[in-house]
C-alpha positions in Angstrom: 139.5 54.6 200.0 142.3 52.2 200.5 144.5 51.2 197.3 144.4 47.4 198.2 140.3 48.1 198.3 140.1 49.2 194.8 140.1 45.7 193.3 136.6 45.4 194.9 135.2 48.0 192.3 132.9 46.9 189.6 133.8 48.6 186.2 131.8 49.0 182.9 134.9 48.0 181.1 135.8 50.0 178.0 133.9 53.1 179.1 135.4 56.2 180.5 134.8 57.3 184.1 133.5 61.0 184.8 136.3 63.5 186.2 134.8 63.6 189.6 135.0 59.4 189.7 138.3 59.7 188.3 139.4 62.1 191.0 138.2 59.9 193.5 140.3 56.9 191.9 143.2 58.9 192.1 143.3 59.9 195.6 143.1 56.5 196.5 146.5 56.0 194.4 148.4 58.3 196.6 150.2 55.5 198.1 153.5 53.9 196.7 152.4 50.3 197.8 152.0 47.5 195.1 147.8 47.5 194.1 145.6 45.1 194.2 146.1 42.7 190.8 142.3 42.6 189.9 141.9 46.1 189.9 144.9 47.0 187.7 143.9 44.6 185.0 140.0 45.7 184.8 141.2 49.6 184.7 143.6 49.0 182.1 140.8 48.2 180.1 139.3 51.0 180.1 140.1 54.2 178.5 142.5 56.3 178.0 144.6 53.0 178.2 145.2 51.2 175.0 146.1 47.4 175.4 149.4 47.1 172.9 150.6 43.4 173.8 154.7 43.5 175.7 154.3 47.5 176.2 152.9 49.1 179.8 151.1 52.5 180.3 149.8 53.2 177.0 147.1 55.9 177.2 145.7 57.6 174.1 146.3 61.5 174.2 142.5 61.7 172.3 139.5 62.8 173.0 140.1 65.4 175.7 137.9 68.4 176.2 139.4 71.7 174.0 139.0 75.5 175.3 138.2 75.5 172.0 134.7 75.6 172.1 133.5 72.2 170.4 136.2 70.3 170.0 138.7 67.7 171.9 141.8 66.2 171.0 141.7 63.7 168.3 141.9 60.2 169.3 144.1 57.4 168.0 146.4 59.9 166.7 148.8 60.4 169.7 149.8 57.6 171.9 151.9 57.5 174.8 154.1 54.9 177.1 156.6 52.8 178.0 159.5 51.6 176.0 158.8 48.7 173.6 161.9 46.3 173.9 159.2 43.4 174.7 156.2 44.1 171.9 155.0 41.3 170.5 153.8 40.5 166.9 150.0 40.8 168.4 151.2 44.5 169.5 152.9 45.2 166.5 149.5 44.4 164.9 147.5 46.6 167.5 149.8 49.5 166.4 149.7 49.5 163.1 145.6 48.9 163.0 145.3 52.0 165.2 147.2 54.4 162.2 150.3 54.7 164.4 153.1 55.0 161.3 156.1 56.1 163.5 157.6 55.2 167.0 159.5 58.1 168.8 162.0 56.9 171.5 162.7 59.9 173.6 165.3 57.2 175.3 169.2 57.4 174.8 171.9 55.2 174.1 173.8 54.4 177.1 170.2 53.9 178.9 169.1 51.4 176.1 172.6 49.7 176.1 172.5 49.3 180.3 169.1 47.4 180.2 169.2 45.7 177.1 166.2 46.9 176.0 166.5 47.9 172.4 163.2 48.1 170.1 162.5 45.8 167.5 162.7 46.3 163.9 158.9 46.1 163.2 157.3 45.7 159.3 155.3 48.7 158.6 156.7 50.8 162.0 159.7 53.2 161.5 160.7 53.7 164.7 163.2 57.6 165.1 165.5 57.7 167.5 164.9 61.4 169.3 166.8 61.4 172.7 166.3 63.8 174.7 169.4 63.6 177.0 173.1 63.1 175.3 175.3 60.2 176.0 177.4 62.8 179.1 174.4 62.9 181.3 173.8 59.6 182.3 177.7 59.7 184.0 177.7 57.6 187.5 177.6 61.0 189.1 175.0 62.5 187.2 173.0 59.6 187.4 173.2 59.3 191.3 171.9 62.5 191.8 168.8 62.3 189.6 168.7 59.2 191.2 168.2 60.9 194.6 166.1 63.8 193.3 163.4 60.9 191.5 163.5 59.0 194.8 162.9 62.6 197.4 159.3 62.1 195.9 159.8 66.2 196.2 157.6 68.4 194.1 160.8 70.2 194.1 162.7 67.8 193.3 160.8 66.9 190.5 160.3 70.8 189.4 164.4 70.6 189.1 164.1 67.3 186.9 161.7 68.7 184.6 163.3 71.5 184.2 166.2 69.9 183.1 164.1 67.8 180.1 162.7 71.2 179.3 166.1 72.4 179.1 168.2 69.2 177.7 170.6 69.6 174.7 168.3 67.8 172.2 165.6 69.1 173.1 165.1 71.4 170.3 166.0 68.3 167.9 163.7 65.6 169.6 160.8 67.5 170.5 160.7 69.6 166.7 160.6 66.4 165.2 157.6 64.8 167.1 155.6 68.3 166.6 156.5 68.5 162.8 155.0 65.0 162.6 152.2 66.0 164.2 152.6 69.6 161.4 153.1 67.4 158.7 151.5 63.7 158.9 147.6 64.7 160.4 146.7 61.3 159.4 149.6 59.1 160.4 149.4 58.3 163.8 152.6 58.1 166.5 153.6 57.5 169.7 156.4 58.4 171.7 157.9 56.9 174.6 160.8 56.8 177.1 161.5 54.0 179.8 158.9 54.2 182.0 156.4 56.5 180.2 156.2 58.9 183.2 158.9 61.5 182.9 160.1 62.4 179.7 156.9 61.0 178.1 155.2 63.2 180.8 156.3 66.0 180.0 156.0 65.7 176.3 152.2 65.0 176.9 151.7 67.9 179.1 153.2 70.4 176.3 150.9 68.6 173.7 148.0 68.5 175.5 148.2 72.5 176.9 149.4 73.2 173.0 145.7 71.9 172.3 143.8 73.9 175.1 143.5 70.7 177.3 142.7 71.9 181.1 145.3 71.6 183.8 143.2 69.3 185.7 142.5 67.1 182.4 146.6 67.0 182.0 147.2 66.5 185.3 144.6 63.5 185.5 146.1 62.2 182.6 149.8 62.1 184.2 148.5 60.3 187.3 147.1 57.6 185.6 150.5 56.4 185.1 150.3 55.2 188.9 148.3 52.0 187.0 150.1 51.8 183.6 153.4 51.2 185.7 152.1 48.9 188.3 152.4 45.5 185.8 155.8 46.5 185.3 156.6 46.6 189.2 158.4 43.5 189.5 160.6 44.2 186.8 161.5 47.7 187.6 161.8 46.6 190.9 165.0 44.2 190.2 166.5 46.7 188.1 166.7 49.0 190.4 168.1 46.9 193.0 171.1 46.8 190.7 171.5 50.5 191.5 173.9 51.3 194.5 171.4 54.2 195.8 168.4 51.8 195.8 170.0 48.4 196.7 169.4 49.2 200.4 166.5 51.3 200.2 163.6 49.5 198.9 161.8 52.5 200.4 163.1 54.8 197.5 162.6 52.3 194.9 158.9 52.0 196.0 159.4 55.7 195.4 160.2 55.9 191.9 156.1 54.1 191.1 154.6 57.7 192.4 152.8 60.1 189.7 151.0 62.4 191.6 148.4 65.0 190.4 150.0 67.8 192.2 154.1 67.0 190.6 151.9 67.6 187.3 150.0 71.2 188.7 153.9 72.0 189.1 155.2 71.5 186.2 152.4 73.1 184.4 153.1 76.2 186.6 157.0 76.1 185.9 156.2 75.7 182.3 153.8 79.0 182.0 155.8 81.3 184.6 159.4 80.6 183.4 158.9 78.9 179.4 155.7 81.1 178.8 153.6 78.3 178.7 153.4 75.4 175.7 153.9 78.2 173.0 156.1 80.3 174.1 158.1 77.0 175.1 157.9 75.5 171.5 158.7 79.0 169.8 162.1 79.9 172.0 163.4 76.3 172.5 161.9 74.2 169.6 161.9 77.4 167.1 158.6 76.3 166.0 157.2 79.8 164.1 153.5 81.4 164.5 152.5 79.6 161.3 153.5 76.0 162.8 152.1 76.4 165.7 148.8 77.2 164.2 148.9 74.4 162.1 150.0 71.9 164.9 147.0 73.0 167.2 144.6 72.5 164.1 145.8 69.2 163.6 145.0 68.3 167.2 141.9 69.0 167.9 138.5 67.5 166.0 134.9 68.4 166.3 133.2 66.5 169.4 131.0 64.4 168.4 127.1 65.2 168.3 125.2 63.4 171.1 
């Protein structure tokens, strides 16, 4: 199935697709290539994305199947996407009538300072700044080369990149204070974001999602998805990156950057469990989260299914 030939589609808009239909959707996605307008804005109708007016790619972590026999992952509780420089009032609204109390920005400063894209000061939203990368690693040369490694469109490469948010120097400091939230505040919701709502945010949704006994295929469906939440932002991201030496002459590579394949998830999930041992053994080594915590954080997660 071609990308372009999605558009044709028909859609029962606001109800979720089965897995096999959603497979199906995704293999047509493999392609870097712009999609087809109509198609984009009837999918991000329906769930998991959450229309939040002046923010792409925002996907409710919720209602995802448990191995805990009977339950799935509460909905509007965790929300993830992109970064929220542009939100309006209507989305500021949105937010707050879906419980979200706190905004996360997994973002850091000389990233926000190069695009200008700062959030908001928003009534009854307190947004915590939690980088995940310090102010020395987005140098010219250190930049470049992720640069080059994003662009590859290499499960390697991207294996190496998400090692290195697994491994980052705040890492300990920004993801123990999104899974105390979650310890802590059961019934306030959040959401977390980075740019683009594919990397950082990625990864931060696979470790919550595996924390709550989500299946790889469900976590890596729900990474891939970001193919559509990005694709209104195309034009954008598009000129940005042509103000980036590496891309300026390779529109190739900056077509690159759009991909979020099912199998650069199935990696990382891998990498996570054979080297981290997996979202727990992750969260106790790196994050120090205890036994106790973790318990707790899983419990908070997860909600009965509902009866049929």
């Amino acid at each position: 199935m071609n990308a372009n030939l999605l558009g044709k589609r028909s859609f029962d808009v606001g109800a979720s697709l089965s897995d096999e239909t959603l497979d199906d959707e995704l293999k047509a996605l493999d392609s870097d290539a712009p999609l087809d307008p109509e198609y984009v804005n009837s999918r991000l109708l329906r769930p998991p994305f959450v229309t939040i007016d002046g923010v792409d790619n925002v996907r409710d972590l919720g209602s995802k199947k448990s191995s805990t026999a009977g339950y799935m992952t509460k909905p509007n509780f965790i929300f993830r996407g992109s970064e929220i420089s542009a939100i309006t009032d209507a989305g500021r609204d949105r937010l707050v009538q879906l419980g979200v109390t706190k905004i996360y920005d997994l973002r850091s400063d000389p990233e926000i300072a190069k695009w200008g894209t700062a959030s908001p000061e928003m009534k009854g939203l307190e947004i915590i700044r939690t980088p995940l990368f310090k102010s020395e690693d987005y140098s010219p040369e250190v930049m470049a080369k992720r640069y080059e490694l994003y662009a590859s469109g290499e499960l390697e490469a991207f294996k190496v990149l998400y090692a290195q948010i697994l491994d980052s120097g705040n890492a300990k400091e920004a993801f123990g204070e999104i899974f105390r939230h979650v310890r802590d505040r059961p019934n306030e919701g959040l959401f977390f974001h980075c740019t683009a709502g594919r990397d950082r945010t990625g990864v931060l949704a696979a470790i919550i999602l595996s924390l709550a006994g989500v299946s790889d295929d469900a976590i890596e469906r729900d990474y891939a998805l970001t193919r559509i939440g990005r694709e209104r932002a195309r034009p954008k991201v598009m000129a940005r990156l042509a103000r980036e030496p590496f891309f300026a002459a390779n529109s190739e590579a900056a077509h690159r950057m759009f991909s979020s394949k099912r199998e650069t998830m199935r990696e990382f999930l891998k990498l996570l469990r054979d080297q981290y041992g997996g979202a727990e053994g992750y969260l106790k080594e790196f994050v120090q989260l205890t036994n106790d915590d973790i318990a707790t954080i899983r419990r908070n997660l997860l909600v009965p299914v509902p009866q049929s």
